[in-house]
DOKE-776055 format. One record per residue (C-alpha): x, y, z. Coordinates in steps of 0.001 Angstrom, whole numbers, padded with zeros to 6 digits, always signed. Layout:
<sites>
XYZ ...
</sites>
This chain:
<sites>
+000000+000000+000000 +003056+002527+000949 +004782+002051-002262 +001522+002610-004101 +001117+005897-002384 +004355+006532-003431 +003670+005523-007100 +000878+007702-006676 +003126+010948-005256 +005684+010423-008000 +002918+010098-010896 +000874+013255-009680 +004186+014976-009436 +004925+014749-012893 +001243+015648-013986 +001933+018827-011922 +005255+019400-013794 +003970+018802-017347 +001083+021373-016033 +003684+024147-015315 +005408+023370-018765 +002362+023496-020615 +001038+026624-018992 +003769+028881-020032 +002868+027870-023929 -000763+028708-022949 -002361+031948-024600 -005704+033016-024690 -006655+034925-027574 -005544+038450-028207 -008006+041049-027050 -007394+045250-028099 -005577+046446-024987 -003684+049893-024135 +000010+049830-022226 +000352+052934-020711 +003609+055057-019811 +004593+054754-015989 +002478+057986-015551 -000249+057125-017434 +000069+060335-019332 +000289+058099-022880 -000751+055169-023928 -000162+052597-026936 -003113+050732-027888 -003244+047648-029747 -005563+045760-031487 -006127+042391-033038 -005255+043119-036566 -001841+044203-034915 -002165+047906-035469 -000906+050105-033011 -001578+053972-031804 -000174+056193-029465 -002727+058312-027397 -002214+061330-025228 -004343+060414-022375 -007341+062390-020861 -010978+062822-021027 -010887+062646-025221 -007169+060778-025472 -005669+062748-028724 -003925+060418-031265 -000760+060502-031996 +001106+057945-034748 -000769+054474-035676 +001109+052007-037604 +000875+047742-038047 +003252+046142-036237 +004893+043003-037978 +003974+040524-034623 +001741+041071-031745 +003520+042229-028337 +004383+040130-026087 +004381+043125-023869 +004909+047450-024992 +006065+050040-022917 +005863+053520-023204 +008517+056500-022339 +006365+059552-019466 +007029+062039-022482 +005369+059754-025302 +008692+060142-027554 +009651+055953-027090 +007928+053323-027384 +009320+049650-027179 +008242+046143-028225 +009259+043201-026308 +008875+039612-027497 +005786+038295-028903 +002798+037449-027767 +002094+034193-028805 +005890+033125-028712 +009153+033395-030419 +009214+030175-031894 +012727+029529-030286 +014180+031294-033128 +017140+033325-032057 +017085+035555-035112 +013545+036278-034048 +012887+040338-033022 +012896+040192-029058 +013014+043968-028327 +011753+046650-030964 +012262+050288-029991 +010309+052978-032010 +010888+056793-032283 +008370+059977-032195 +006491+058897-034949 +006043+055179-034487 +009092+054207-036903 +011411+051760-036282 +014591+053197-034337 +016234+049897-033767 +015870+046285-033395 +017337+043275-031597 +017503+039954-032132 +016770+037101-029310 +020378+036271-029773 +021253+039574-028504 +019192+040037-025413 +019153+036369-024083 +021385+034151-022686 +020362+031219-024826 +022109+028017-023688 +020274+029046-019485 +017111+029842-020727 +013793+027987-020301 +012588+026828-023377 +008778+025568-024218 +007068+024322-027634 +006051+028086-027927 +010042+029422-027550 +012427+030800-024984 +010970+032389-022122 +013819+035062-021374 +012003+038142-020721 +011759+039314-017121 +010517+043252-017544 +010763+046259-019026 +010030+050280-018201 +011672+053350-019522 +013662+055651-016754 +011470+058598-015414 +013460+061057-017794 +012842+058966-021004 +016803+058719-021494 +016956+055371-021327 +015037+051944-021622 +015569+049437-019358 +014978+045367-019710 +015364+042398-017314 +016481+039185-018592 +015575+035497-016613 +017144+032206-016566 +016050+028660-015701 +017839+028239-011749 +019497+024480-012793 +019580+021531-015808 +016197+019437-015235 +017043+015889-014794 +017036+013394-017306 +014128+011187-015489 +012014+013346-013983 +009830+010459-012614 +012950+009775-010389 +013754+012984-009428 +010141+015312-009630 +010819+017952-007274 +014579+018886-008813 +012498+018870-012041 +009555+021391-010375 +012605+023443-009122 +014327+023434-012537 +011261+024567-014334 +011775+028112-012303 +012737+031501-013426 +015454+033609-012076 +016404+037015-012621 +019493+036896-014673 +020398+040162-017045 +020030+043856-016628 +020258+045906-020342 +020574+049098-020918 +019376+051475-024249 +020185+054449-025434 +016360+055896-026027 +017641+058026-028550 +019415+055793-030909 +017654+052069-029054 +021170+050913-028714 +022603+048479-025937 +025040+050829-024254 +025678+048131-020970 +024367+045331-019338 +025110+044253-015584 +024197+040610-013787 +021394+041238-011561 +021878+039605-007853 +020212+036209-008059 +022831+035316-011061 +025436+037050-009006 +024463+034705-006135 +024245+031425-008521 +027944+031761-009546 +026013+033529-013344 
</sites>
């Protein structure tokens, strides 16, 4: 009876694992939403056909630029003064492709100020990767001044095991994210200018 308990433990383990996997390749479908700047002053909204504008916000929100972006966002943030605008990821994955468009920065009038590849911005060989891609992006905001943009990269914590059947809760803890990368860009031209290891990968010997 014990070692069918145990049988039992192990199996719903591994349910519970496969169940974390599958979640993070789980997206419902894309509804027209706004991102707004950290003061809520401007806002990019979005719709399903991918087309994007840029709004003043108030009572009657005055438009600004609209243009079609080439994927939806995974996520969009917008700089207090409405100048910057930047794309990161997509939303329905990035196909594991690392010449795939992770972070797209636009200018004043919604044009394409600079792009960079998946390669560029993740640590490929540490991050956790899923049917729908690589799952290496941790957050994103534009300073108060608009200066610069800021994004934080993540990292799986460890290998998962081989057999996870033997081993479930090394494979549960391997299946976590950690904060890994800090980048910085130039607003003005969109280009990396540094990039620091944030604590945790400081802490894990990254």
């Amino acid at each position: 009876m014990r070692h069918r308990l145990q049988a039992l433990f192990v199996l719903a383990s591994v349910m519970l694992a496969a169940h974390v996997r599958a979640s993070a390749d789980t997206y419902s479908t894309f509804t027209r939403r706004r991102y707004y700047s950290a003061d809520r002053r401007y806002f990019v909204e979005v719709d399903e056909k991918r087309r994007a504008t840029l709004y003043m916000n108030g009572a009657r929100p005055l438009r600004g630029w609209t243009r079609t972006l080439e994927e939806l966002p995974g996520w969009l943030v917008v700089s207090n003064d409405g100048t910057r605008a930047a794309v990161l990821d997509r939303y329905y994955g990035n196909g594991g492709d690392p010449s795939a468009t992770a972070v797209l920065v636009l200018d004043e009038a919604g044009r394409d100020l600079a792009r960079h590849a998946l390669r560029e911005v993740a640590e490929l060989s540490r991050v956790l990767e899923t049917t729908s891609g690589k799952h290496w992006y941790g957050g994103a905001s534009f300073t108060a001044d608009g200066m610069f943009l800021v994004v934080e990269t993540v990292v799986k914590t460890c290998e998962r095991p081989s057999n996870i059947t033997s081993d479930a809760d090394a494979a549960d803890e391997c299946g976590r994210l950690m904060p890994y990368e800090r980048l910085r860009f130039d607003a003005g031209t969109g280009r990396i200018i540094d990039r620091s290891f944030l604590k945790h990968a400081d802490e894990s010997g990254g």
